[in-house]
PyMOL CGO cylinders between C-alpha atoms (Angstrom):
from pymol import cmd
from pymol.cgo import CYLINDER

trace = [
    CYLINDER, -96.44, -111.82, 147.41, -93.08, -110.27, 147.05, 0.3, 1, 1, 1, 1, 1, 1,
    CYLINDER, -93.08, -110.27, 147.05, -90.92, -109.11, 149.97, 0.3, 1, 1, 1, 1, 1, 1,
    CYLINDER, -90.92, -109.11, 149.97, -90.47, -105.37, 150.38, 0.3, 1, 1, 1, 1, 1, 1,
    CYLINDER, -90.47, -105.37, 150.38, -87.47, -103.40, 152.68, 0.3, 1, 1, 1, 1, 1, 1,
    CYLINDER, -87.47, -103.40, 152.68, -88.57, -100.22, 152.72, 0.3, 1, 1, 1, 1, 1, 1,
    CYLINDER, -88.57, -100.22, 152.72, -86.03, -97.39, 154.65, 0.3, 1, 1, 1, 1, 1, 1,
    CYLINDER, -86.03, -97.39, 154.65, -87.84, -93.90, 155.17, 0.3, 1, 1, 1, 1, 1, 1,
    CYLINDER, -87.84, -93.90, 155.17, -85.95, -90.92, 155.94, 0.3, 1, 1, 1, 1, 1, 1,
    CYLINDER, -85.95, -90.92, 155.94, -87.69, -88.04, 157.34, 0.3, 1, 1, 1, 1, 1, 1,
    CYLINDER, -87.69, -88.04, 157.34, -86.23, -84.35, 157.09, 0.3, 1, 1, 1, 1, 1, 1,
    CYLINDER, -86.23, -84.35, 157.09, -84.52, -84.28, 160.25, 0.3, 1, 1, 1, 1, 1, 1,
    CYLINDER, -84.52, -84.28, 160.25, -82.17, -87.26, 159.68, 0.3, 1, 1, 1, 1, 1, 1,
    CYLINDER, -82.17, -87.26, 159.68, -84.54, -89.59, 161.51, 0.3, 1, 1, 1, 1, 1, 1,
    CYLINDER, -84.54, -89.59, 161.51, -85.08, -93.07, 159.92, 0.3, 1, 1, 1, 1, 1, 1,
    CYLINDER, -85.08, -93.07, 159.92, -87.97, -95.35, 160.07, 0.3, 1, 1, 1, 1, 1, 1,
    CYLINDER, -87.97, -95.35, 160.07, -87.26, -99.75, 158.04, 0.3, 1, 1, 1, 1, 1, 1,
    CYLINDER, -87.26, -99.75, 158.04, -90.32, -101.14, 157.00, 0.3, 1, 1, 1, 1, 1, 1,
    CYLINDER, -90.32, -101.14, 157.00, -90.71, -104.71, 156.08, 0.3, 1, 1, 1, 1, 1, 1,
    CYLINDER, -90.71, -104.71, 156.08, -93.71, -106.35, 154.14, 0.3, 1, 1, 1, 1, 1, 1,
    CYLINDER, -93.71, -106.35, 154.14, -94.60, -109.98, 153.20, 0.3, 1, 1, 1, 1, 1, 1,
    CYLINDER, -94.60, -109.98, 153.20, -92.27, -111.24, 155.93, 0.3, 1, 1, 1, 1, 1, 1,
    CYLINDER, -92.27, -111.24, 155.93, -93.60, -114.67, 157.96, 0.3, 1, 1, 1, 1, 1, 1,
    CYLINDER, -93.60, -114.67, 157.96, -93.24, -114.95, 161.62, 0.3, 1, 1, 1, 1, 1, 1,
    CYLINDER, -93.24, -114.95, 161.62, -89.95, -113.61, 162.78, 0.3, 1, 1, 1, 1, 1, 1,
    CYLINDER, -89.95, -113.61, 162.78, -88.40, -113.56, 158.94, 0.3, 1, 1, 1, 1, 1, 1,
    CYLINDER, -88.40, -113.56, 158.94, -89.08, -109.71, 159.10, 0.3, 1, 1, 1, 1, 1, 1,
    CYLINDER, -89.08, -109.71, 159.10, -86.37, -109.24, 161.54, 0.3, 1, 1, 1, 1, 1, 1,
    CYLINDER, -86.37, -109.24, 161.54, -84.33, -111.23, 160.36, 0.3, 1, 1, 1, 1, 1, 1,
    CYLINDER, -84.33, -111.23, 160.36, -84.59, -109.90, 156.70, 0.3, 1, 1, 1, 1, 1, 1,
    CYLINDER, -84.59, -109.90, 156.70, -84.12, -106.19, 158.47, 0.3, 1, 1, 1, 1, 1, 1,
    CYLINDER, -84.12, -106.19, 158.47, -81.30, -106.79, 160.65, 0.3, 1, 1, 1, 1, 1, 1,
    CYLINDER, -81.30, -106.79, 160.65, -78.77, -106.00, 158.35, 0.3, 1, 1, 1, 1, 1, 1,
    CYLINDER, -78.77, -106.00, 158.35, -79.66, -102.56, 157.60, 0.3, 1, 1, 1, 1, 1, 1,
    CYLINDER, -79.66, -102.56, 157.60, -80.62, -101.62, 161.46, 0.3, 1, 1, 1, 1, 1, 1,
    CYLINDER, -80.62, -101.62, 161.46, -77.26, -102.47, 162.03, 0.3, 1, 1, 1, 1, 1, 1,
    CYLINDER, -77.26, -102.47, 162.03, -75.85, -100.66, 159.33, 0.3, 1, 1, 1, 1, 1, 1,
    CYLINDER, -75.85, -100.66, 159.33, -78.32, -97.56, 160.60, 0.3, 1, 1, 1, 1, 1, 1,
    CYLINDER, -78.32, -97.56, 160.60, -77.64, -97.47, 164.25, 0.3, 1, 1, 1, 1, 1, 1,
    CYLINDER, -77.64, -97.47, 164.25, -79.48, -98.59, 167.39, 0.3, 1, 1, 1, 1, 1, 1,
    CYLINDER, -79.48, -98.59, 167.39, -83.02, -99.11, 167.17, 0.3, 1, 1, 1, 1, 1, 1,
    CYLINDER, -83.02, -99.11, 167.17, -85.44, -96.67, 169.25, 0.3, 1, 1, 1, 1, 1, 1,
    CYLINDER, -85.44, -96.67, 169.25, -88.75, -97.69, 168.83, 0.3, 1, 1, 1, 1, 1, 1,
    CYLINDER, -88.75, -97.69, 168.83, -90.43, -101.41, 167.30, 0.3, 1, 1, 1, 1, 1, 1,
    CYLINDER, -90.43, -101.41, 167.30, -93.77, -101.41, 166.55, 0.3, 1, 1, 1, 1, 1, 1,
    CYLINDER, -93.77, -101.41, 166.55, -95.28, -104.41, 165.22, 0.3, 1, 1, 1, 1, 1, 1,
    CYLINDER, -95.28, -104.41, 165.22, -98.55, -104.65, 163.72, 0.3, 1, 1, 1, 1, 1, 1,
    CYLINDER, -98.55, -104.65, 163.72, -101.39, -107.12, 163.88, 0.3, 1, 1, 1, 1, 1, 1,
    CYLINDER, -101.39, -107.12, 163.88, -100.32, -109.20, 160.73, 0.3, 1, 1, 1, 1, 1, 1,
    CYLINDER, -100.32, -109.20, 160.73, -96.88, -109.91, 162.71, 0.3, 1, 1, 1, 1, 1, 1,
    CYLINDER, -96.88, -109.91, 162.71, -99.13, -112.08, 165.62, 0.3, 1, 1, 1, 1, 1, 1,
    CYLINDER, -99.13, -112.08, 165.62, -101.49, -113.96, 163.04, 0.3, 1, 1, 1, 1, 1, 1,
    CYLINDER, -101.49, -113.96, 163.04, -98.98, -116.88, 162.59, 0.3, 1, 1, 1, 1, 1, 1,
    CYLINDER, -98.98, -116.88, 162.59, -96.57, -118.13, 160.12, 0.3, 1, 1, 1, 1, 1, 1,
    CYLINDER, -96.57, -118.13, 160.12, -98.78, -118.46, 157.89, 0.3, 1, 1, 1, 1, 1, 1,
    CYLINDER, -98.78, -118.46, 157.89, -99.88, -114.79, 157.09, 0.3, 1, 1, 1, 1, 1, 1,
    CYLINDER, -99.88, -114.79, 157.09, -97.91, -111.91, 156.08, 0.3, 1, 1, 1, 1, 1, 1,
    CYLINDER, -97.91, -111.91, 156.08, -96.14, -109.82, 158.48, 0.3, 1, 1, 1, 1, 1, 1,
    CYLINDER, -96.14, -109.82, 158.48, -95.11, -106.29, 158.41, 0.3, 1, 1, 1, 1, 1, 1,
    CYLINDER, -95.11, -106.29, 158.41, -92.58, -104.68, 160.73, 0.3, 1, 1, 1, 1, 1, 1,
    CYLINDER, -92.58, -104.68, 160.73, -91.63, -101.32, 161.49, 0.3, 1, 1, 1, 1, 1, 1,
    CYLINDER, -91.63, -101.32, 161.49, -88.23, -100.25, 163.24, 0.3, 1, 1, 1, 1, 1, 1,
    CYLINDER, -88.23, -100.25, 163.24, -87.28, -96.68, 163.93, 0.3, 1, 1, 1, 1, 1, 1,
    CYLINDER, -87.28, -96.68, 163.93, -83.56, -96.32, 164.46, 0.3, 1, 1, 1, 1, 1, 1,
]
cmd.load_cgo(trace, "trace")
């Protein structure tokens, strides 16, 4: 599976980093570039995939 950074920008400026086919903590890591590039993070929701283990993949979402 390949890895995917996805940034989202809604109309009013706001900005939402998704990451895809991350393990474990990797989608942070992968991410942290760009949040800090975008500003501080409001909101971190992660999803079911990112508690399954190391083993699965994981998908992140950051809103900044």
């Amino acid at each position: 599976m390949s890895r995917i950074i996805e940034i989202i920008v809604s109309p009013n400026g706001q900005t939402r980093v998704e990451t895809k086919g991350f393990a474990g903590s990797e989608c942070r890591e992968a991410s942290k570039f760009i949040e800090g590039a975008l500003g501080t993070r409001q909101d971190e929701r992660l999803t079911a995939e990112f508690h399954q283990g190391q083993s699965a993949s994981q998908s992140n979402q950051q809103h900044i």
